[in-house]
C-alpha positions in Angstrom: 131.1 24.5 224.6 128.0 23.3 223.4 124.7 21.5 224.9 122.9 20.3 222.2 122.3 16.9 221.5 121.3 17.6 217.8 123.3 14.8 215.0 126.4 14.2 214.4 124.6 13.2 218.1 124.1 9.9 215.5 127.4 9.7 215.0 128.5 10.0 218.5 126.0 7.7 219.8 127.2 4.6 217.6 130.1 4.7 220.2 128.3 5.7 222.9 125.6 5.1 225.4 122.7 7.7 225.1 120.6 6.1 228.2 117.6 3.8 227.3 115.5 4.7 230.5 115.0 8.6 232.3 113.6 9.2 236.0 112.4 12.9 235.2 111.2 13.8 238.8 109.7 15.5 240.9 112.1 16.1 243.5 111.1 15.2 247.0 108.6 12.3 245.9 111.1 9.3 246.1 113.4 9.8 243.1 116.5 9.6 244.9 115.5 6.3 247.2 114.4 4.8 243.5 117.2 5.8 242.2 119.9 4.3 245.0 117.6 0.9 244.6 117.5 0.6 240.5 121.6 1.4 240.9 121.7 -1.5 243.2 120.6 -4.2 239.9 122.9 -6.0 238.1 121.3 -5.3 234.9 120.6 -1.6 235.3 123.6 1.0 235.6 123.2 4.4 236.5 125.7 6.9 236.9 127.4 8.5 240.1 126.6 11.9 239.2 122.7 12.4 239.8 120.7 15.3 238.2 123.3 15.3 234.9 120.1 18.3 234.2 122.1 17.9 230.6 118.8 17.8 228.8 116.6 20.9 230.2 118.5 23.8 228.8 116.9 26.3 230.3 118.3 25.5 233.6 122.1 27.3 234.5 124.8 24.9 234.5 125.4 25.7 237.6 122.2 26.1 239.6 121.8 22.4 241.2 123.7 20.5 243.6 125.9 18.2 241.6 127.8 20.2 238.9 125.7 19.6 235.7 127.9 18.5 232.4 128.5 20.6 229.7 128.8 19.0 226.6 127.2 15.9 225.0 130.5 14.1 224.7 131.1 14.9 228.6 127.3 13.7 229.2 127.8 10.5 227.5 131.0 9.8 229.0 128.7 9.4 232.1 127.6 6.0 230.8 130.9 4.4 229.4 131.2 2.1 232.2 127.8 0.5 231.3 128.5 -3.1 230.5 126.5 -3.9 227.0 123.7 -5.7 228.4 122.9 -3.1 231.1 120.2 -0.8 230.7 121.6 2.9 231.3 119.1 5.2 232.8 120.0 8.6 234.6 117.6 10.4 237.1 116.8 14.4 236.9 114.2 15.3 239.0 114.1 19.0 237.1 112.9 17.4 233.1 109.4 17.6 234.8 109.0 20.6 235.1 111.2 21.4 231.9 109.8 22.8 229.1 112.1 21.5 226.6 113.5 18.4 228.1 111.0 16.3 226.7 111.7 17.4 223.1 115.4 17.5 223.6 115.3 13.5 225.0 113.0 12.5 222.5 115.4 13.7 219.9 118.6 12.6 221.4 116.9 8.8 222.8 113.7 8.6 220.7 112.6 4.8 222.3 113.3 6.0 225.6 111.2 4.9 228.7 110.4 7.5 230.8 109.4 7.4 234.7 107.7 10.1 236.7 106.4 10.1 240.4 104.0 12.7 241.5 102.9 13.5 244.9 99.7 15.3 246.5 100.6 18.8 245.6 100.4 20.5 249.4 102.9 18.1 250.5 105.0 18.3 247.6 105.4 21.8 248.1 105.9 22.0 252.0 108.8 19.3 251.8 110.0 20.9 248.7 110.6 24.4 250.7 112.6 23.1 253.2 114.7 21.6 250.8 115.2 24.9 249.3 116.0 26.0 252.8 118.5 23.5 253.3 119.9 24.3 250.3 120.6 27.8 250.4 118.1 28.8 247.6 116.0 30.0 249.8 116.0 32.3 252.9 112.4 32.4 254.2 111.9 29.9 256.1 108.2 30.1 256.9 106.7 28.3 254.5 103.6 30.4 254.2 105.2 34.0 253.3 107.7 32.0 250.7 104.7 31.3 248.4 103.2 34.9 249.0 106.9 35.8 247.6 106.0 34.5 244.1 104.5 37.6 242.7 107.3 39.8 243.8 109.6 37.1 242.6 108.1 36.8 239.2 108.9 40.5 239.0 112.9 39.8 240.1 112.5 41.4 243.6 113.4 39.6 246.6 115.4 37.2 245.2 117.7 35.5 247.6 121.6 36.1 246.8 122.2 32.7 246.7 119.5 31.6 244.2 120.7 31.0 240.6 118.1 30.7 239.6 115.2 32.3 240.7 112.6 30.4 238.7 113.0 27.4 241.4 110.9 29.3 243.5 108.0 30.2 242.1 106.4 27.3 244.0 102.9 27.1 242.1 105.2 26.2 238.9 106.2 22.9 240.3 102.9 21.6 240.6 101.1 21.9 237.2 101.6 18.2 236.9 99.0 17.7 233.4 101.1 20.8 231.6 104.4 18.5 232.6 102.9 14.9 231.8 101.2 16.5 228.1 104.7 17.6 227.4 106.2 14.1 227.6 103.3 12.3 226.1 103.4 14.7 223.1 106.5 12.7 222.1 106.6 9.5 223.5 104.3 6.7 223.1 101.9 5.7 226.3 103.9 2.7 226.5 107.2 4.1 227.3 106.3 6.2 230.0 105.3 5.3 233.7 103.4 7.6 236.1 104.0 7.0 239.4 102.3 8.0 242.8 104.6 8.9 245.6 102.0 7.7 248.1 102.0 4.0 246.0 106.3 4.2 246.5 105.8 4.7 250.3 103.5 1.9 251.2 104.7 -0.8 249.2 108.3 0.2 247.9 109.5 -2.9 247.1 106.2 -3.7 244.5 106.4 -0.2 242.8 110.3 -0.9 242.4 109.5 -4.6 241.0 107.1 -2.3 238.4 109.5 -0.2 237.4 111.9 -3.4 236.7 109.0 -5.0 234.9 108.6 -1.6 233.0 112.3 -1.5 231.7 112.0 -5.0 231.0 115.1 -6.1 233.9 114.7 -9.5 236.1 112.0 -7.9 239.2 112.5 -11.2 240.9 116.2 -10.4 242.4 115.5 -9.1 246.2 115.0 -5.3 246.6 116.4 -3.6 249.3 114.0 -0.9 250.7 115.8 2.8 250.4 114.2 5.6 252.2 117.0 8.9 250.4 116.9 12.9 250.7 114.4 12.5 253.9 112.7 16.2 254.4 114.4 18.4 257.3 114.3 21.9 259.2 117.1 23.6 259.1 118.4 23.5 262.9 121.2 25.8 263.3 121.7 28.6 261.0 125.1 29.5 261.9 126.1 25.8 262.1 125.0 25.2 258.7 126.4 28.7 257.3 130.0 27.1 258.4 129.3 23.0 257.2 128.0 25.3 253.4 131.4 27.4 253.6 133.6 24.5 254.2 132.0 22.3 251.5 131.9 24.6 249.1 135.8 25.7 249.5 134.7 29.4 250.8 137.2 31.7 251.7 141.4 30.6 251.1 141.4 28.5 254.4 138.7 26.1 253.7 139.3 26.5 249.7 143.0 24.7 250.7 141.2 22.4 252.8 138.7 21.4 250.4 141.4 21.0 247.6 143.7 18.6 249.9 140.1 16.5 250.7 139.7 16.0 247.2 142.8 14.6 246.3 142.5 11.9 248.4 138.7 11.2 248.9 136.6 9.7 246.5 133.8 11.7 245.5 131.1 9.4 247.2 132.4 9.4 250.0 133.2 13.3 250.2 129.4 13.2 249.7 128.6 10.8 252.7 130.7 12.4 255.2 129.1 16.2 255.0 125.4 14.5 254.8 126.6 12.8 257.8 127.8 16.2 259.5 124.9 18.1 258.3 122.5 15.5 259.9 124.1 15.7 263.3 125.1 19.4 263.5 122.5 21.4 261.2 119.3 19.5 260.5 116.6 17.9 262.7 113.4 16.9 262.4 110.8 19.0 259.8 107.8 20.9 261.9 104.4 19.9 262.0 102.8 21.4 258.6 100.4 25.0 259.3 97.2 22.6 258.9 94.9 25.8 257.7 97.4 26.4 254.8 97.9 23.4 254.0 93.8 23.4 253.5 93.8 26.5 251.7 96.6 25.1 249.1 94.8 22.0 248.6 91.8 24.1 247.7 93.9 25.9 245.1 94.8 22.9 243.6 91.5 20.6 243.7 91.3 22.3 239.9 94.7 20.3 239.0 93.9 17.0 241.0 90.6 16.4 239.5 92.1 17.4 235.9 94.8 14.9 236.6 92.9 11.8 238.0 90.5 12.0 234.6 94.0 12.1 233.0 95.7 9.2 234.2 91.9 7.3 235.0 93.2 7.0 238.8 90.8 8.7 242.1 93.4 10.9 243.0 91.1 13.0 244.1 90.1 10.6 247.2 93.3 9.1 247.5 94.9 12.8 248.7 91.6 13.8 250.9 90.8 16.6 248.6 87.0 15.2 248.4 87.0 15.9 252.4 88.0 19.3 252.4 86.2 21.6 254.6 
């Protein structure tokens, strides 16, 4: 089983979609809600399966949510219900933070547009936790002591049993946003790529989503529905959620039978509805208010970065996420 898109990729592409547009992340900074509104266009199609991850290597096959494909003939097949004037995109927030996803798009897609949000780093990280939490990779839940964990991590101790992949959470990674834009724009023209800020997305969503229609050169004058997808949570009931994980993952011969006779019936879709439905009324509630002194303390750690990246993309980032007022 291979994963390269190398040629006879050439061949295979004459018959196939390779997608013309990729949202490569982050994660938590509205990639999901622009990805529910672009699927929503007549003349864009994106496939069920978000985070394909086909195109980062690096990453296990099996270490995200959705079960990453494992060949290129099984990630193509994604797109073969694109009509031939759609534009075919697919969204994985993890190619940001790739280091090889870039290369590996560029040489499977090379006039490929490419769309990345980025959100204050602080933040980014905070929400990003608890959706580690909520997803099993990670077990402590203060938010604080998880990032003191990267050192120890980086030397493979205290690694959760769950985590496949440890690398996720070495949280400081996730945030070298000029090392993950230079990787891009080493191989693809200023012009195909759009930088995004989250903060843009949240106060006027339907004019950022009418500039990525612009951008991937689709009618922006069809009405846009406002999406708000993947909204950051606590983790309520431990116990609760231990059971809702067991049952949706077909743990244990009870709730493996029970999860096989589900599928065979149940459309995938809505398989996924139903448990985020459960989860939200039995395991998650609202997120707690953020620890305001580290959240100062990060953002001093990362006025370096900010300051690097608003001379990079000629944008007062700097002002825009407070870190000029920092005590």
């Amino acid at each position: 089983m291979t994963t390269s898109p190398e040629r006879p990729a050439a061949a295979l592409a004459r018959d196939a979609r390779v997608p013309d547009f990729f949202i490569v992340g982050h994660s938590k900074s509205g990639t999901t809600a622009l990805y529910e509104m672009l699927r929503a266009h007549p003349q864009i199609f994106l496939p069920e399966l978000k985070e394909p991850v086909f195109f980062a290597e690096e990453f296990p096959r099996d270490a995200h949510r959705y079960q990453a494909t494992a060949s290129f003939e099984e990630y193509l097949a994604l797109f073969a219900p694109a009509r031939a004037e759609q534009r075919v995109g697919e969204a994985s927030a993890s190619y940001l933070r790739s280091p090889t996803a870039a290369a590996r798009i560029a040489q499977a897609q090379p006039g490929a547009r490419i769309i990345a949000i980025l959100r204050e780093p602080a933040s980014f990280l905070r929400s990003f936790h608890l959706q580690c939490v909520q997803a099993h990779y990670e077990t402590e839940k203060d938010f604080r002591t998880a990032i003191g964990l990267e050192q120890a991590r980086r030397r493979g101790e205290q690694i959760p049993a769950r985590s496949r992949w440890p690398q996720e959470l070495l949280y400081s990674e996730h945030v070298r946003y000029m090392q993950q834009l230079r990787s891009f724009h080493e191989v693809f023209a200023p012009e195909q790529m759009l930088v995004l800020i989250y903060d843009d997305f949240r106060r006027e969503n339907e004019a950022t989503v009418r500039q990525v229609l612009r951008f991937l050169d689709v009618d922006d004058t069809l009405q846009v529905q406002a999406t708000e997808a993947n909204p950051t949570v606590r983790m309520r009931s431990q116990r609760m959620d231990d059971l809702v994980y067991a049952a949706s993952m077909g743990h244990g011969p009870v709730w493996r039978a029970a999860k096989k006779a589900v599928m065979a019936v149940t459309p995938r879709g809505l398989r996924r509805q139903a448990l985020r439905a459960l989860q939200r009324r039995l395991v998650y509630g609202a997120p707690p208010p953020p620890d305001e002194d580290f959240m100062i303390e990060l953002r001093r750690r990362f006025r370096g970065e900010v300051v690097a990246l608003s001379d990079y993309l000629g944008r007062d980032l700097v002002t825009l996420w407070g870190y000029d007022r920092l005590p």
